[in-house]
N, C-alpha and C positions, 0 to 999 in steps of 0.2 A: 504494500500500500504506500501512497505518495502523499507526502505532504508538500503541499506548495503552498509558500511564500511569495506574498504578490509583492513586486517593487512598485514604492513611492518612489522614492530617488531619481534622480535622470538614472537614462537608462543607459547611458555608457557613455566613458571619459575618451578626452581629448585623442589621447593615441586609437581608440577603438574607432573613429568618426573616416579613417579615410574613403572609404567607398563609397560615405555620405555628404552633400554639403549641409553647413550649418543652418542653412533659410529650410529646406524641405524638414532636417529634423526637427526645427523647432516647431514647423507648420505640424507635423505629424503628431508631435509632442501636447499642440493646444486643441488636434481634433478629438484626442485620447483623454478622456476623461476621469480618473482615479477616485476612490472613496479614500476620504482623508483619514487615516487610520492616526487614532491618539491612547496611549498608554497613561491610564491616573492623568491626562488632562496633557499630555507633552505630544506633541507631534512625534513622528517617526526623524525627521532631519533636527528637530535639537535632542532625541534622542541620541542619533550618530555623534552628536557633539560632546555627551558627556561623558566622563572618566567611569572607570569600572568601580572605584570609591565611589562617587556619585550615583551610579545605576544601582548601588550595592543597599543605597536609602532609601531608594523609591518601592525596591519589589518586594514583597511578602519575604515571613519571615524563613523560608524552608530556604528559598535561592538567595538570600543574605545571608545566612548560614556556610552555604557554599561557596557561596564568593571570599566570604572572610577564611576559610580553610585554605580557600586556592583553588584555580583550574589546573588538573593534574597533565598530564602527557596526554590522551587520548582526546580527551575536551579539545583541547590546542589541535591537536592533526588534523582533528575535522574544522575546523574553524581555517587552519592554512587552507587545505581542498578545497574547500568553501570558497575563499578567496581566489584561487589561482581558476575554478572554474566562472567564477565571473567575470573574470578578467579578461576568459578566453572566449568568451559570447561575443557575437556580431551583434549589432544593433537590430533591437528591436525582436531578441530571438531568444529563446528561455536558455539557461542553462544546464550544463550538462547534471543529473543525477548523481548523487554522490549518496551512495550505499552504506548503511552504519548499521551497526548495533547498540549506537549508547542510548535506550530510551528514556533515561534521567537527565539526559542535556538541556540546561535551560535556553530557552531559543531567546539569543543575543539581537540589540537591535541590526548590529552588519549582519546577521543570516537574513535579513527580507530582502527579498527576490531571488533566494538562491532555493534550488529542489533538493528536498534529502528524503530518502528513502531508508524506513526503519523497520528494520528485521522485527518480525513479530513471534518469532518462534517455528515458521512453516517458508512465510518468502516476503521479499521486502516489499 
């Protein structure tokens, strides 16, 4: 089973734009309409802006917990995959599936827009 993560954010950086000029993605960007998604009353983009101290205040008390223990090795790997498969998207095109078993991972605000796929015991 897939969880998907819709992106707020633009949907891809400077280096990603070459195939694209910048007047059609923005045009493209204002015909696409988003639901503004807000966490306890914060947007998703001043979320991206806060520190993991800062995010560690706001969320309940089970993933404050967690955060003040530490994200261990496995947390962090998916979190790099995470990143390097957005990175590798072409505009305007979901990103690649990245297949896990950690189903206690608190989902970060950088995991929105990325897909993860979580082993449920039979198939992911």
């Amino acid at each position: 089973q897939f969880l998907y993560f819709i992106a707020l954010s633009a949907l891809c950086t400077a280096h990603n734009m070459s195939g694209i000029d910048k007047e059609r993605y923005e045009k493209l960007k204002k015909q696409r309409t988003f639901y503004k998604f807000t966490y306890r009353g914060l947007e998703i983009e001043q979320l991206l802006e806060l520190k993991n101290e800062q995010l560690s205040e706001i969320v309940g008390r089970r993933a404050r917990r967690k955060f003040q223990r530490g994200l261990k090795r496995k947390p962090m790997a998916l979190m790099k995959k995470l990143r390097k498969a957005k990175k590798e998207t072409k505009v305007g095109e979901k990103p690649e599936c990245i297949k896990t078993h950690l189903r206690d991972m608190i989902v970060m605000p950088e995991m929105v827009g990325s897909v993860v796929g979580i082993y449920n015991g039979k198939q992911f």
